[in-house]
C-alpha positions as CSV (number, residue, x, y, z in Angstrom):
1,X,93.0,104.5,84.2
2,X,96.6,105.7,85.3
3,X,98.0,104.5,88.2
4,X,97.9,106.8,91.1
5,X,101.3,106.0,92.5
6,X,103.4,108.8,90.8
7,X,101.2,111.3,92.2
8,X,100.8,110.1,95.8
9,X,104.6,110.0,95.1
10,X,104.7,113.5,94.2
11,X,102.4,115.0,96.7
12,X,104.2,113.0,99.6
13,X,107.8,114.3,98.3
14,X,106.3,117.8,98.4
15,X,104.8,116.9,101.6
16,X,108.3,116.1,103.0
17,X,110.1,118.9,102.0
18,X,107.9,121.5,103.0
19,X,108.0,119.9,106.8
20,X,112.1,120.4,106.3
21,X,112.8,116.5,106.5
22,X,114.3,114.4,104.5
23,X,112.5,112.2,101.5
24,X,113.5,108.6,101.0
25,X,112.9,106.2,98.6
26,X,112.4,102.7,99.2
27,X,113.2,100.7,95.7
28,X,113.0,97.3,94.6
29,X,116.4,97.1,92.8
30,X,115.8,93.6,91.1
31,X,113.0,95.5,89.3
32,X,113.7,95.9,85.7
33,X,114.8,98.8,84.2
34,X,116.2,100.2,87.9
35,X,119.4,101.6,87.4
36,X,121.1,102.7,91.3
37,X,124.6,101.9,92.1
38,X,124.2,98.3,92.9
39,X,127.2,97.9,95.5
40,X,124.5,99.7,97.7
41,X,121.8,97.5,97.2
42,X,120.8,95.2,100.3
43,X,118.6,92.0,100.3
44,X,117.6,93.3,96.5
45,X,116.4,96.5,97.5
46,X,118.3,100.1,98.2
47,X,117.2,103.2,100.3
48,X,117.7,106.4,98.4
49,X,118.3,109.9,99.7
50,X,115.9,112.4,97.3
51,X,116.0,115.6,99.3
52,X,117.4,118.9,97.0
53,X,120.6,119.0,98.7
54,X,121.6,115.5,97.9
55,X,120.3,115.7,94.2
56,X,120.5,117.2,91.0
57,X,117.7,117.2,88.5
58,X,115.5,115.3,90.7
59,X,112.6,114.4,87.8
60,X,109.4,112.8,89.2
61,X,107.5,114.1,86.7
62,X,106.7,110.3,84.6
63,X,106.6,107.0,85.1
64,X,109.9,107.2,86.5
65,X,111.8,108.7,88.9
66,X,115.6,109.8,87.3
67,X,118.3,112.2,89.0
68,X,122.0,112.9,89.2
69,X,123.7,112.2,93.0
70,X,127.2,110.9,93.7
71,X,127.9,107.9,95.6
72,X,130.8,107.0,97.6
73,X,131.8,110.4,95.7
74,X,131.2,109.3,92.2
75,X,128.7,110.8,90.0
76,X,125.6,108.8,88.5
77,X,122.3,108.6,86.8
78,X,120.0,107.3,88.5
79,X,116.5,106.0,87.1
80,X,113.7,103.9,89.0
81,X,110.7,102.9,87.2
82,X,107.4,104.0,89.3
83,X,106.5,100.4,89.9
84,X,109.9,99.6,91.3
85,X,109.6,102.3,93.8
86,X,108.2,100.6,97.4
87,X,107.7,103.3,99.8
88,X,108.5,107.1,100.2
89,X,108.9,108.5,103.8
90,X,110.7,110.8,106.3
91,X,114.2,109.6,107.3
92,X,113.4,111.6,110.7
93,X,110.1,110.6,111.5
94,X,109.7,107.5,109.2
95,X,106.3,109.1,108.0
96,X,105.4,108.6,104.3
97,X,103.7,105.8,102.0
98,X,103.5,102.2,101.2
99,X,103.1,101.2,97.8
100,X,101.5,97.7,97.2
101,X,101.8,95.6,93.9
102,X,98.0,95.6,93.4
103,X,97.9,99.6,92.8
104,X,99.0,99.6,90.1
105,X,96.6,97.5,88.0
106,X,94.0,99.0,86.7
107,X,90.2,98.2,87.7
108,X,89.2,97.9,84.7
109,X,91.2,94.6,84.2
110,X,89.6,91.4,84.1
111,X,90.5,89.3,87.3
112,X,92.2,86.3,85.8
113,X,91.5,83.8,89.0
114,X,86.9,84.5,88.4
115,X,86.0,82.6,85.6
116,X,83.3,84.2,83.7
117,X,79.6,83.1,83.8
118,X,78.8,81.0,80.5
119,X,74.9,83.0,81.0
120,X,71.7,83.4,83.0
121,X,71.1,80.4,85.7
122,X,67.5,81.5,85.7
123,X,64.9,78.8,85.8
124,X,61.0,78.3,86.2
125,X,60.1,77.8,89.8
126,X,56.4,76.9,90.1
């Protein structure tokens, strides 16, 4: 099964924007793959402005979230895997989603801590 995350992602950017606020990211920028301008990055993660007027080509679309935005007035590509992404919210309100590590695995995977049963414990009881 997919994970859920980049549509609750989607629907709470769209959320957001029609409400006129302003949608944050909340990324885990020791992820891999996370590309963001790394002389913003704080305690290993960065806060990033996503609202229309501070992006270009805002794509949310995949299993990543990529856009163009300037920083400190210079230009970049910026890409965060889905996974990497830890909460999207409201810079006025602070209203949005919290992503936890253990959405994104599927339910259909095995639990690696159960062991499995070897077969029936049944026995006669008379």
């Amino acid at each position: 099964m997919n994970s859920s995350r980049p549509y609750l992602m989607r629907a709470i950017y769209e959320w957001i924007a029609d409400n006129n606020m302003t949608p944050y990211l909340l990324v885990n920028a020791e992820h891999p793959h996370v590309v963001v301008p790394v002389e913003h990055v704080n305690n290993g993660k960065i806060i990033l402005n996503v609202a229309p007027s501070a992006v270009q080509n805002l794509d949310m679309a995949g299993e990543e979230v990529s856009f163009s935005a300037r920083f400190s007035g210079k230009p970049m590509h910026v890409s965060v895997p889905v996974p990497a992404v830890l909460a999207i919210y409201a810079r006025e309100n602070g209203r949005g989603m919290v992503f936890n590590d253990d959405e994104d695995r599927s339910p259909d995977e095995p639990d690696k801590e159960k062991p499995k049963p070897s077969g029936p414990q049944l026995r006669v009881v008379k």
